[in-house]
N, CA, C and O atoms as CSV, one atom per row, in Angstrom:
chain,resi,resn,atom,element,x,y,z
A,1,UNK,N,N,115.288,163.972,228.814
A,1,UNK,CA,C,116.497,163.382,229.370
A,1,UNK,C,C,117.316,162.813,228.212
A,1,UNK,O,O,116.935,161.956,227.415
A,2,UNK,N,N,118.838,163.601,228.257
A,2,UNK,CA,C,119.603,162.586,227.225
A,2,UNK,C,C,120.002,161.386,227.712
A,2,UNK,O,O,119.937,161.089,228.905
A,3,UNK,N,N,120.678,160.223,226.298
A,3,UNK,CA,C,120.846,159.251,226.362
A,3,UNK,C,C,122.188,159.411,227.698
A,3,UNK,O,O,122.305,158.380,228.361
A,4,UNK,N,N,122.862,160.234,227.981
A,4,UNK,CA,C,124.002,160.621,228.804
A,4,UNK,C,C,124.035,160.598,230.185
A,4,UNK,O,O,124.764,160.194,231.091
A,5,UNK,N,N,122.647,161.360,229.971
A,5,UNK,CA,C,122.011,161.395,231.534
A,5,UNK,C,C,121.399,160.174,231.971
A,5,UNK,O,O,121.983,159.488,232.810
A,6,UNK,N,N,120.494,159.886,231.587
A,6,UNK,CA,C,119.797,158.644,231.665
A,6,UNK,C,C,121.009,157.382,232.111
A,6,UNK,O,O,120.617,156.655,233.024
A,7,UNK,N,N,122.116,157.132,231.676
A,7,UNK,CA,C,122.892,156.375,232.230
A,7,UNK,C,C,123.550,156.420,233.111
A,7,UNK,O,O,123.855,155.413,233.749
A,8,UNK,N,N,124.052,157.890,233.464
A,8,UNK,CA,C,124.277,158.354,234.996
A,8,UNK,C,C,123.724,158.228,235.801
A,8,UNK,O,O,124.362,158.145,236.850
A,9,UNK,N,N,122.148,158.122,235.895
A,9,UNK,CA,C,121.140,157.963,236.462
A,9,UNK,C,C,121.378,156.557,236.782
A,9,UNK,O,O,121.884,156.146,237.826
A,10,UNK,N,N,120.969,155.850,235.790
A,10,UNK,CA,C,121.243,153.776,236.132
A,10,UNK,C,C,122.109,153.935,236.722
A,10,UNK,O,O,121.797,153.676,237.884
A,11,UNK,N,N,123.832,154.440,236.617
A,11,UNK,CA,C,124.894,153.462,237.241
A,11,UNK,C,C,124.638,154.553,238.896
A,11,UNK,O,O,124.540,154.131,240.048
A,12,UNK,N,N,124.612,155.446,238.592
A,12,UNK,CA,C,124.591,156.169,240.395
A,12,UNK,C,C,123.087,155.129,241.095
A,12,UNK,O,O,123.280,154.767,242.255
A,13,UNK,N,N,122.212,154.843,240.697
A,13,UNK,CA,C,121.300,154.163,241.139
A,13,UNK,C,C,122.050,152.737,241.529
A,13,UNK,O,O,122.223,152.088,242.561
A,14,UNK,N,N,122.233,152.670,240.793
A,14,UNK,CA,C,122.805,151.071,240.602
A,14,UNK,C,C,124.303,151.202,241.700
A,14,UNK,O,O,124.459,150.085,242.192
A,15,UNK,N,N,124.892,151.725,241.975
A,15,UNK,CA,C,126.006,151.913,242.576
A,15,UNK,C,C,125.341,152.077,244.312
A,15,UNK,O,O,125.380,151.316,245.279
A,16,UNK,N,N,124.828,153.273,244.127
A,16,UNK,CA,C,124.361,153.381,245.490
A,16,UNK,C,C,123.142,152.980,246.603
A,16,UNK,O,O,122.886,153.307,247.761
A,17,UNK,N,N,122.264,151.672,245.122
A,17,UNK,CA,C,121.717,150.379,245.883
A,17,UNK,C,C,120.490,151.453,246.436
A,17,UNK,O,O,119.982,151.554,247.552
A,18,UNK,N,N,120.293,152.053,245.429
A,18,UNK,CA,C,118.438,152.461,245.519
A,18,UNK,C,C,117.589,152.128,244.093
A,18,UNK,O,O,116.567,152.538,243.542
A,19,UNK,N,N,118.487,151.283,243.880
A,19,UNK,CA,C,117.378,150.483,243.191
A,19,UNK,C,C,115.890,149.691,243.612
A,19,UNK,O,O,115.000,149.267,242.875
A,20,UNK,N,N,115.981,149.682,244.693
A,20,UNK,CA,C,114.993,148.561,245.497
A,20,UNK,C,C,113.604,149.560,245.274
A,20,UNK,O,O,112.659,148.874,245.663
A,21,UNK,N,N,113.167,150.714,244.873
A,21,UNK,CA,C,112.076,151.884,245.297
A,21,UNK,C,C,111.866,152.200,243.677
A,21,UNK,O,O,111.262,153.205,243.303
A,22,UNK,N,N,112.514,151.088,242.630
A,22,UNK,CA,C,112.272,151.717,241.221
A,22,UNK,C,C,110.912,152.123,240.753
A,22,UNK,O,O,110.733,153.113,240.043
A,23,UNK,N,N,109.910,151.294,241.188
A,23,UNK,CA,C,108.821,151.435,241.058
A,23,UNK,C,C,107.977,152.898,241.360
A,23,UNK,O,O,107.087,153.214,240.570
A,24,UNK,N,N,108.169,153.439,242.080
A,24,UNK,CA,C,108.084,154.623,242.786
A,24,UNK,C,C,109.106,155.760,242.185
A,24,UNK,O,O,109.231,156.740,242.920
A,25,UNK,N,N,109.553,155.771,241.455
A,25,UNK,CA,C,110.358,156.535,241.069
A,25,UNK,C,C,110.606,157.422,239.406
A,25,UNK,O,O,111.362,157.046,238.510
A,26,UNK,N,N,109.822,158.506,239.396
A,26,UNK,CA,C,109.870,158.705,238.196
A,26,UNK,C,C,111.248,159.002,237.216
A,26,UNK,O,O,111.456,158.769,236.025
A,27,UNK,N,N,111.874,159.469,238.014
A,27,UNK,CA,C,113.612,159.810,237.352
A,27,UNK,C,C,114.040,157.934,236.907
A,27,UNK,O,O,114.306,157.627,235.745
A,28,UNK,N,N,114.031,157.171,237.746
A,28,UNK,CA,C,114.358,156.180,237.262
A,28,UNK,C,C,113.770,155.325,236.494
A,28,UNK,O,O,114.406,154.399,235.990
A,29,UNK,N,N,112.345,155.519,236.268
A,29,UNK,CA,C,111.473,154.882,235.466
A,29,UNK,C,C,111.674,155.790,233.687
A,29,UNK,O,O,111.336,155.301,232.609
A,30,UNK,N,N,112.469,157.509,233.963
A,30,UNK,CA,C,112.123,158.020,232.357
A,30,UNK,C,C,114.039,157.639,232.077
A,30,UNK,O,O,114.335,157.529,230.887
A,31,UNK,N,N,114.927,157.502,232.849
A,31,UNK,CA,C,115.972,156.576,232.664
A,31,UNK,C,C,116.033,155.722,232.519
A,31,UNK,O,O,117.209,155.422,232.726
A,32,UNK,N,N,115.290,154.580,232.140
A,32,UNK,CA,C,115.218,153.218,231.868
A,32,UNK,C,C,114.628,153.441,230.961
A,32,UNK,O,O,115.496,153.523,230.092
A,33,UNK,N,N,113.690,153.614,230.500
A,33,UNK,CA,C,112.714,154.270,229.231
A,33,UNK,C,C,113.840,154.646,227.986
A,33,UNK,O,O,114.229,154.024,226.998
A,34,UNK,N,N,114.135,155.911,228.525
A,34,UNK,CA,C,115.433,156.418,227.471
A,34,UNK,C,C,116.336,155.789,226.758
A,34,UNK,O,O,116.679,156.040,225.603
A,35,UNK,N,N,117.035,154.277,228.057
A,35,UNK,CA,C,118.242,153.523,227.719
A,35,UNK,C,C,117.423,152.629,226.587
A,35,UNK,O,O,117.865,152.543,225.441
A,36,UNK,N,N,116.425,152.092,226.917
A,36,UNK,CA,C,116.059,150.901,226.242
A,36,UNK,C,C,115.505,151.408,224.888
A,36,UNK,O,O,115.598,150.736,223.861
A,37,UNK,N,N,114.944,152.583,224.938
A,37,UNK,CA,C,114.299,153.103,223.134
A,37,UNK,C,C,115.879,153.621,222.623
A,37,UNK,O,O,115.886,153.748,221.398
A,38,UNK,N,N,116.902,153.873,223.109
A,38,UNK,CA,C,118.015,154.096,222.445
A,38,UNK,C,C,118.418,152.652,222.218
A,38,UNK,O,O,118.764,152.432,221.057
A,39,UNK,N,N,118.451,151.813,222.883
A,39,UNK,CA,C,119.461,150.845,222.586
A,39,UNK,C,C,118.566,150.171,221.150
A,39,UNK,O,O,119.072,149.821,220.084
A,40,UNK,N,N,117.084,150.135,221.543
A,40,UNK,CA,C,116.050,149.004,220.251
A,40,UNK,C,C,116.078,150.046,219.114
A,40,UNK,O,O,116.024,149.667,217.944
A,41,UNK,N,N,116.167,151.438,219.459
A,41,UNK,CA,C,116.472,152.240,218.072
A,41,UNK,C,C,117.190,151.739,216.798
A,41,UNK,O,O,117.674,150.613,216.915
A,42,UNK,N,N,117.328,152.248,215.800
A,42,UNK,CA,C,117.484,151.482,214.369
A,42,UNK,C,C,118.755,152.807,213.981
A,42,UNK,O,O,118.461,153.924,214.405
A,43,UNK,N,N,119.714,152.711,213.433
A,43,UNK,CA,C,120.396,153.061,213.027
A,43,UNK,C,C,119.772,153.375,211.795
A,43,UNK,O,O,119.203,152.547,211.084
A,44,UNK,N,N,119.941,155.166,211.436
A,44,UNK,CA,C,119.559,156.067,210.662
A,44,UNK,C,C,120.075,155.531,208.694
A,44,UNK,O,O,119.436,155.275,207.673
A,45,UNK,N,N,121.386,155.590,209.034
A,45,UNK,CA,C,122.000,155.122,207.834
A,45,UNK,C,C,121.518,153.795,207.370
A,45,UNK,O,O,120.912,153.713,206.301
A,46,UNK,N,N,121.774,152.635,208.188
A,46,UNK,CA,C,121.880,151.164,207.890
A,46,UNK,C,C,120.505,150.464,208.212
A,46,UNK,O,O,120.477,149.253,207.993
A,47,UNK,N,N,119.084,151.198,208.821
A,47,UNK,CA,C,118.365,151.039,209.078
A,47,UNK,C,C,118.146,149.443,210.103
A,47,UNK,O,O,117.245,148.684,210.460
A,48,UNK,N,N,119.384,149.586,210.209
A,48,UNK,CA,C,119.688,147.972,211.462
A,48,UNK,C,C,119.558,148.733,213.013
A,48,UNK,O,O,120.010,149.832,213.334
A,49,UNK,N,N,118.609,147.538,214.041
A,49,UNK,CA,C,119.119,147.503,215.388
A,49,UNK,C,C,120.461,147.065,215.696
A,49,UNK,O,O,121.184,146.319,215.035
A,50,UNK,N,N,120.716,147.713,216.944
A,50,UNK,CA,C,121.855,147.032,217.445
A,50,UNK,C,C,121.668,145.687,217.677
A,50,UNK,O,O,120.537,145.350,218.029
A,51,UNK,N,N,122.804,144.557,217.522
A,51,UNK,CA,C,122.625,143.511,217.844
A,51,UNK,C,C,122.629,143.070,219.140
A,51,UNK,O,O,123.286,143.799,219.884
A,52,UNK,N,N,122.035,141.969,219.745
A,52,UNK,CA,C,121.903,141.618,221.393
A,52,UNK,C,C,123.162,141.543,222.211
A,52,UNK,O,O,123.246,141.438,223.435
A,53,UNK,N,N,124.139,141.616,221.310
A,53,UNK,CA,C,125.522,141.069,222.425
A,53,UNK,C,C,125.825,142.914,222.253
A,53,UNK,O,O,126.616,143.115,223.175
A,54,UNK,N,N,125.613,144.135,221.627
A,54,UNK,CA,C,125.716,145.257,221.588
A,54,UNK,C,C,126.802,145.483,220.238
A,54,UNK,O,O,127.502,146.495,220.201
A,55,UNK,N,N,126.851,144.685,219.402
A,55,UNK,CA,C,127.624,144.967,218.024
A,55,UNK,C,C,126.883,145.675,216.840
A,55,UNK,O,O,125.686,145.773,217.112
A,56,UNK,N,N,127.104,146.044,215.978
A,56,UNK,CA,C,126.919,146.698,215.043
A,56,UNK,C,C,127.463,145.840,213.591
A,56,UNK,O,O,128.501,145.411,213.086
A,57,UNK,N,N,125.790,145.938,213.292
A,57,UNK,CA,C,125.676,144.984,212.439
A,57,UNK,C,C,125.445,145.571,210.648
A,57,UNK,O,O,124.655,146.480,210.394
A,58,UNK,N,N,126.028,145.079,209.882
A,58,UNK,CA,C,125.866,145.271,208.429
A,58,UNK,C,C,125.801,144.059,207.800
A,58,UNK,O,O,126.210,142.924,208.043
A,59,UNK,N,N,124.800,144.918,206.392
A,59,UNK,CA,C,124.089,144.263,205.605
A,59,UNK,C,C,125.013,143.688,204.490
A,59,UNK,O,O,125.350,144.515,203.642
A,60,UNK,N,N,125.484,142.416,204.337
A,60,UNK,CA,C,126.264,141.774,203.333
A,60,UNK,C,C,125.421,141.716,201.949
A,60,UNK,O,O,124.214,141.892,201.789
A,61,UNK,N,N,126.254,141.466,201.165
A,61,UNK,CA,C,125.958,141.598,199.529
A,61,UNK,C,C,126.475,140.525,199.154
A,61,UNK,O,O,127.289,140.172,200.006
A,62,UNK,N,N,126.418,139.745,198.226
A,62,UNK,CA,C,126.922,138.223,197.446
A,62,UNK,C,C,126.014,137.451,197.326
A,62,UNK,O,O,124.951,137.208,197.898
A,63,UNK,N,N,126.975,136.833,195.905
A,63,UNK,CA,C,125.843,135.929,194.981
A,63,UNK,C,C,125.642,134.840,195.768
A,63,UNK,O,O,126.586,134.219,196.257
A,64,UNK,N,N,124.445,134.534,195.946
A,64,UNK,CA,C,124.614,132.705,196.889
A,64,UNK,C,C,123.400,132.018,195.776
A,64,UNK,O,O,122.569,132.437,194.970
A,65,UNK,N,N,123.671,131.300,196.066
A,65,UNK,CA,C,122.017,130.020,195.571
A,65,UNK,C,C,120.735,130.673,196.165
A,65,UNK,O,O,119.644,130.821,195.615
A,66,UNK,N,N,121.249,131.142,197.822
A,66,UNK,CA,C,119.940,131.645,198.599
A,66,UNK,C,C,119.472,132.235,198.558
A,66,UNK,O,O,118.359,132.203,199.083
A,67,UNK,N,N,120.125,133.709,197.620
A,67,UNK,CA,C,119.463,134.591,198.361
A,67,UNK,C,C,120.963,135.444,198.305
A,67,UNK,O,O,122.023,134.882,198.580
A,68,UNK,N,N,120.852,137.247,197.805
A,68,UNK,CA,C,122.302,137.311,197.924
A,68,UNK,C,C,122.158,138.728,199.084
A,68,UNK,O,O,122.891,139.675,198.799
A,69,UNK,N,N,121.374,138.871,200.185
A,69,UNK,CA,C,121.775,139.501,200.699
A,69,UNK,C,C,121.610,139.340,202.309
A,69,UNK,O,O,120.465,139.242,202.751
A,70,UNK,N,N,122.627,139.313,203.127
A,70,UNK,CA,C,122.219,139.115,204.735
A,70,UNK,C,C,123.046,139.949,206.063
A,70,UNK,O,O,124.156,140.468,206.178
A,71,UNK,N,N,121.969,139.783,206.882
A,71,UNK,CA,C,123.295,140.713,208.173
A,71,UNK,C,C,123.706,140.117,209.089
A,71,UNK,O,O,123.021,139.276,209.670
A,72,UNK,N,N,124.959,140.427,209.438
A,72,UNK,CA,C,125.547,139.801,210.324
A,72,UNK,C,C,126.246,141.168,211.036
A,72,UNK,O,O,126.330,142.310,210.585
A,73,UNK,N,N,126.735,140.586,212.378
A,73,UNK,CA,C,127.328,141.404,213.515
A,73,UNK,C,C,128.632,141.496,213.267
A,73,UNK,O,O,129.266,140.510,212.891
A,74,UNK,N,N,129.041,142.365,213.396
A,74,UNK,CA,C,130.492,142.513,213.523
A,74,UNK,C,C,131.557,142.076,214.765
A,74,UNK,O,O,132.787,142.094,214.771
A,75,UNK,N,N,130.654,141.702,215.748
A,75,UNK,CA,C,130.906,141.584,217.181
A,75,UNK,C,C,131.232,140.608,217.653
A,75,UNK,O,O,132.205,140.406,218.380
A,76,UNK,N,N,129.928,139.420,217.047
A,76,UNK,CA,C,129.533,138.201,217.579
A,76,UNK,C,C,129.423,137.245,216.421
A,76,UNK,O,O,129.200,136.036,216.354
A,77,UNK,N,N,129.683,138.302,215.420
A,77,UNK,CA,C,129.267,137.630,213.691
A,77,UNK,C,C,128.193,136.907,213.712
A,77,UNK,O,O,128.222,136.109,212.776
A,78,UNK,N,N,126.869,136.775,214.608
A,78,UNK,CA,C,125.371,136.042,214.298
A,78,UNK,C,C,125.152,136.592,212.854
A,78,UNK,O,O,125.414,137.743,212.507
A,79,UNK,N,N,124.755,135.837,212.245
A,79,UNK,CA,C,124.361,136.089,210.883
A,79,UNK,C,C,122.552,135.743,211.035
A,79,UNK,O,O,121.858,135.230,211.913
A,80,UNK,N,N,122.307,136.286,209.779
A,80,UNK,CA,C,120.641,135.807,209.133
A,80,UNK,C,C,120.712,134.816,208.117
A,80,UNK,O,O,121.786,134.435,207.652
A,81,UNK,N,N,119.690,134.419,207.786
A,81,UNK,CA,C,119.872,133.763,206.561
A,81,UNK,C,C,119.789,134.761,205.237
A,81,UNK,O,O,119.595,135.975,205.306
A,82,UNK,N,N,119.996,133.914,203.878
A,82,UNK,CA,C,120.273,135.016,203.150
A,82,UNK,C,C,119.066,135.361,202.224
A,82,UNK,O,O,118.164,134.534,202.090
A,83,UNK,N,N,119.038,136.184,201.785
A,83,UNK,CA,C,117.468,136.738,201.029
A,83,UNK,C,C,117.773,137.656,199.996
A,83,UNK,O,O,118.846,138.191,199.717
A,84,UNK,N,N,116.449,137.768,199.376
A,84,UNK,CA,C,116.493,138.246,197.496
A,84,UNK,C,C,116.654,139.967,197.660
A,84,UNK,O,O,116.859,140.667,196.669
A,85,UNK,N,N,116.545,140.480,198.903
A,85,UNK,CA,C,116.460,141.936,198.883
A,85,UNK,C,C,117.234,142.157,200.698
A,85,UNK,O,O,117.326,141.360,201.632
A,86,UNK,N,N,117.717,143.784,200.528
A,86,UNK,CA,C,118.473,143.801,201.382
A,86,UNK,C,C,116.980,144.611,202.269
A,86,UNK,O,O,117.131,144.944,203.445
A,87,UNK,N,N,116.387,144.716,201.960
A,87,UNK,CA,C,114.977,145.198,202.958
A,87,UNK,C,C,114.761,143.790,204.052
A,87,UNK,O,O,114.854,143.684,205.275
A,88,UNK,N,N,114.430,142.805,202.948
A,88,UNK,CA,C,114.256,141.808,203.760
A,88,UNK,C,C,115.019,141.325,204.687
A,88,UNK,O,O,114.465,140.869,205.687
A,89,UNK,N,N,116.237,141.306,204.608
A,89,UNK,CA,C,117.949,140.704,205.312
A,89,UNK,C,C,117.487,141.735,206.720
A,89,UNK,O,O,117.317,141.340,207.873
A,90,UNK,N,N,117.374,142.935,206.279
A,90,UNK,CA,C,116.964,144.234,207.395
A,90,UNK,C,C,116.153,143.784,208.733
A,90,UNK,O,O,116.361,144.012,209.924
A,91,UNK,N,N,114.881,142.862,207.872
A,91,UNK,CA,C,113.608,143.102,208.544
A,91,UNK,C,C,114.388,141.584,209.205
A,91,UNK,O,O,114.456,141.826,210.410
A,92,UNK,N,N,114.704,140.840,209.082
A,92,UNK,CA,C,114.363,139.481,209.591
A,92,UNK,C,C,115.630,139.589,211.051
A,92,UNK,O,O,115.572,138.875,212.053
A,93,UNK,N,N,116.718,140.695,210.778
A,93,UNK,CA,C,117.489,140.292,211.392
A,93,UNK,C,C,117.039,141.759,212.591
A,93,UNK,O,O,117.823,141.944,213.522
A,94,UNK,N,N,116.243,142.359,212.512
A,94,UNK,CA,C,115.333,143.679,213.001
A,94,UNK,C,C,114.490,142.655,214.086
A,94,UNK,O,O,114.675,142.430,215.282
A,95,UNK,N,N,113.689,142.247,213.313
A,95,UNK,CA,C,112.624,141.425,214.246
A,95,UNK,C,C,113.328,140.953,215.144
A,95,UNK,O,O,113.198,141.315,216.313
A,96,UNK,N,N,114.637,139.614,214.567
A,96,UNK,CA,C,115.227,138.533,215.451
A,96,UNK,C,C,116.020,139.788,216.638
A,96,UNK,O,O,116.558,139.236,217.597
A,97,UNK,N,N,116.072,140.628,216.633
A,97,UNK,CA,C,116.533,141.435,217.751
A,97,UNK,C,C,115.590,142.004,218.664
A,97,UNK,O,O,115.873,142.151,219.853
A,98,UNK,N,N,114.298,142.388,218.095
A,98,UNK,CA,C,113.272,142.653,219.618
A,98,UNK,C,C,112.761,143.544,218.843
A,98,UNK,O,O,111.657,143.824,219.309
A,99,UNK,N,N,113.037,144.337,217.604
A,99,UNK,CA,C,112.244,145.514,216.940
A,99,UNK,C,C,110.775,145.224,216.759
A,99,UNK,O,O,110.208,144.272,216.223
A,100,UNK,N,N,110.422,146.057,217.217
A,100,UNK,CA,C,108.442,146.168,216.855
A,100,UNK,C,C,108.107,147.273,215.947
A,100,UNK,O,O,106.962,147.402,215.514
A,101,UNK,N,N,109.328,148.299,215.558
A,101,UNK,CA,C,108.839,149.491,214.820
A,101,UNK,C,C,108.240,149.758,213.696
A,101,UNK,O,O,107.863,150.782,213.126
A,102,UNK,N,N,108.219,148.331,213.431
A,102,UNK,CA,C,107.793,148.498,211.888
A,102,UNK,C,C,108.417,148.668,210.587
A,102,UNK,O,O,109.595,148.356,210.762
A,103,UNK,N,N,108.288,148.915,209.685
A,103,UNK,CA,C,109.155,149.033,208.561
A,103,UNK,C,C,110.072,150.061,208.409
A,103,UNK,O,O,109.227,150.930,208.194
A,104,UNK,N,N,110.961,150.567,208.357
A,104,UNK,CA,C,111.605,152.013,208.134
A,104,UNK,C,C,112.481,151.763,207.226
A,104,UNK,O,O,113.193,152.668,206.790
């Protein structure tokens, strides 16, 4: 199932209030599946999750006292704190979003 389908699926479910039988339901159980490993997925290039409000987040660069690298949202601008490597800026602001995948 594409990410395409799978959401047609939620909103016609969701619209026409057969949601109540989700449990029982394999189309709507591999549509919910689909939405949610797309949404916690990691962006290929920037190796960032999407952020919780649904923004798209990059990894800043600059000299600080702290630490010169961190991510913030473009959306909601939540930032991380700042750190000695942009792996790390990755991982902390990865985790603080729900990622379990591990390192990539």
């Amino acid at each position: 199932m594409t990410l395409e389908q799978a959401i047609e699926v939620l909103i016609s479910r969701y619209n026409s209030s057969v949601i109540r039988s989700r449990t029982n339901d394999d189309e709507w159980r591999l549509a919910t599946d689909t939405v949610i490993a797309a949404l916690r997925s990691h962006d290929p290039d920037t190796g960032l999750v999407p952020c919780g409000c649904g923004g798209k987040a990059k990894c800043l660069h600059h000299l600080t006292p702290d630490g010169d690298y961190a991510v913030k949202c473009g959306k909601c601008k939540i930032m991380t704190d700042w750190f000695n490597s942009p792996e790390d800026a990755i991982k902390a602001f990865n985790t603080a979003m729900g990622w379990k995948g591990g390192a990539e």
